[in-house]
N, C-alpha and C positions, 0 to 999 in steps of 0.2 A: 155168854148169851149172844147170839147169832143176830145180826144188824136185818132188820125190814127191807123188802123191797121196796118200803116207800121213802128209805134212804139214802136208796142203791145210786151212785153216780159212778157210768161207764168210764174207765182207767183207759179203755185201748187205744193204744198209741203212746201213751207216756212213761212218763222213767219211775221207777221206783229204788231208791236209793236208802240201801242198807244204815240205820243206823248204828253209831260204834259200839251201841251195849246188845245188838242182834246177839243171842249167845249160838243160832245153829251156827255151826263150822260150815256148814256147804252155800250159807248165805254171808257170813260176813265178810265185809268191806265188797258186796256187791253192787252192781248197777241193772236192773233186769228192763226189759223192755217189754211192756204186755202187751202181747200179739194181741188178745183178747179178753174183753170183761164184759160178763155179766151177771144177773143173778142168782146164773147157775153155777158161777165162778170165773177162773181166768186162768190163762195158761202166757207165757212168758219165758225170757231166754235172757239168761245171766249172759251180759255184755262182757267182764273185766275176769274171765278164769280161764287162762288157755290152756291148753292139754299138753303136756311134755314129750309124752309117749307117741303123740301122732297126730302127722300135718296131712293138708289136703292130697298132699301126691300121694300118702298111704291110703287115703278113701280112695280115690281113683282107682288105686293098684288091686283092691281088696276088690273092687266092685267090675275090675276087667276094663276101664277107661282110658287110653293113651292119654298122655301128656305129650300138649303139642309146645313149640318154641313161646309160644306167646300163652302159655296157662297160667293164671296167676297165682301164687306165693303165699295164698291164704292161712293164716292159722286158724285152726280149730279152736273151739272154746269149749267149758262146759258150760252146756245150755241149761243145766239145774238134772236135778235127781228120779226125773221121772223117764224112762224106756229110755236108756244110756245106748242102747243101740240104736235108734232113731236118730237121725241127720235133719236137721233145719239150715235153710240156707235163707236169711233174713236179706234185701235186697231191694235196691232200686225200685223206683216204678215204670221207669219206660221200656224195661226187660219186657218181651212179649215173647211166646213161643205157642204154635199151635200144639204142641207137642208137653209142655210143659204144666202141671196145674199149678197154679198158685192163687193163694186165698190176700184180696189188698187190706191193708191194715187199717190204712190214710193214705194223704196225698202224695206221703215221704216214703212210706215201707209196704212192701209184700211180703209172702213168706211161701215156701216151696219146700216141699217133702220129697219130690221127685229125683229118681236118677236122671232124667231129661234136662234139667237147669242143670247137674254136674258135667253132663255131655257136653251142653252150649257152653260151660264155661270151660273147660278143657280145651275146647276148639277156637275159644278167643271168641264168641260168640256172646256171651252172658252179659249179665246186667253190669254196666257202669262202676257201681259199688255192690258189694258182695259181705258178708259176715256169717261163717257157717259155725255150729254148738250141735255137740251132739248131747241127746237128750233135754228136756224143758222143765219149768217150773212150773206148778199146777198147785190150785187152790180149790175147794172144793165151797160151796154156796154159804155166802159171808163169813169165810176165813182170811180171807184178805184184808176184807175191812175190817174184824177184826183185831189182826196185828197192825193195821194205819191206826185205830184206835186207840192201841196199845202203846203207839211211837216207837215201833218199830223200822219202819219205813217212813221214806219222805216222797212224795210225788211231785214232778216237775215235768216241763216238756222235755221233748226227743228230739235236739237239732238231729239229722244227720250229720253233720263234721262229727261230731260225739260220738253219735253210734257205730258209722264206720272210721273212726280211730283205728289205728292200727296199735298205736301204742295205748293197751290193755290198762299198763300199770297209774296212769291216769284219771281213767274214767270215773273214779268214784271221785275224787276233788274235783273232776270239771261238770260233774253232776249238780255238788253242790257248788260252785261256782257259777250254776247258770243261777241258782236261787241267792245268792247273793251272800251266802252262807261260805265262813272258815270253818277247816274240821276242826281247826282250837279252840272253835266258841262252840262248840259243840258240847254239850254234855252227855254223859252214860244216864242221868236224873231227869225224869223227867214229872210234870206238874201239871195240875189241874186248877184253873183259878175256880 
C-alpha cells in the first residue's frame, strides 16, 4: 500500500543508507544521496560503488575532452540502475558557469548532467569538490517511503566530508556513524512495537 501525500516528508538532500538485509544486489551495502524527493518520487546516486572498468579520463576521452596537467583523478561510481549511460556529476555549490546547467540540491550540493561541468573540470576550472556516477537511483510515487517503512533504509544527513570521500569503501559505516549507529548492532530483523 502506497504512503499519502499527507505523509510525504521531502528526503532531498539526505543520506539513505542501505540496510544489511537489503536483499537487491545493486543496493546493498549502499549509501545514495537524494538529489530529489517528492510525491511524485525521488531520484538519487549510490555514493560507495565505483566502476572498474572506467575512470573519468575514459569519460573525457569517449566524449572528445583533453585532459589538461591539473584534471582531477576522479572515480566513477555507479550512480544506481537507471539510464547507465547518463553521467551525473554531484558537486560543490560555489561552482558557477554560464555555460553549465545545474539543478541546486541544498546549501552543500548541486548536480549537473552537462558536458560543460566536464570541460570546466578538465581545464582545472570546476567545482572545488566533485563526485561523478554514471546512471541514478529512481523511485517511483511512494516507493521510497515504502521500503523506509519497510526498514530497508535508514535516513541521515549528508555532511560533505562523506559524500565527497574518496574512499568509497567507507561510506556506508560512516553513514551510520553519523547516526550513532555500529553495523554490529545492526540487525537483518526488524520489529514493530
Amino acid at each position: 500500500m502506497t504512503n499519502t501525500t499527507a505523509s510525504f516528508a521531502d528526503l532531498t538532500g539526505k543520506l539513505l543508507i542501505a540496510m544489511p538485509d537489503l536483499a537487491d544486489p545493486r543496493f546493498h551495502g549502499g549509501v545514495v544521496l537524494l538529489c530529489s524527493h517528492s510525491a511524485e518520487g525521488a531520484m538519487g546516486l549510490i555514493l560507495n560503488k565505483p566502476m572498474s572498468d572506467i575512470g573519468f579520463s575514459n569519460i573525457l576521452g569517449q566524449l572528445g575532452i583533453a585532459r589538461q596537467a591539473n584534471t582531477p583523478d576522479l572515480t566513477v561510481c555507479y550512480g544506481g540502475p537507471v539510464d547507465m549511460r547518463r553521467g551525473f556529476v554531484l558537486h560543490s555549490t560555489e561552482y558557477r558557469s554560464d555555460d553549465a546547467e545545474h539543478h541546486a540540491i541544498n546549501a552543500d550540493f548541486a548536480l549537473s548532467a552537462s558536458t560543460d561541468i566536464l570541460r570546466d573540470m578538465a581545464a582545472g576550472r570546476g567545482p572545488l569538490r566533485a563526485f561523478m556516477a554514471l546512471g541514478y537511483a529512481g523511485w517511483g510515487p511512494g516507493q521510497l517511503e515504502d521500503e523506509i517503512g519497510e526498514n530497508s533504509w535508514l535516513t541521515a544527513d549528508a555532511p560533505p566530508d562523506l559524500v565527497f570521500a574518496t574512499d568509497h569503501d567507507t561510506k556506508w559505516q560512516g553513514g551510520l556513524a553519523s547516526l550513532g549507529i555500529s553495523p554490529m548492532t545492526l540487525s537483518s530483523q526488524a520489529g514493530r512495537a
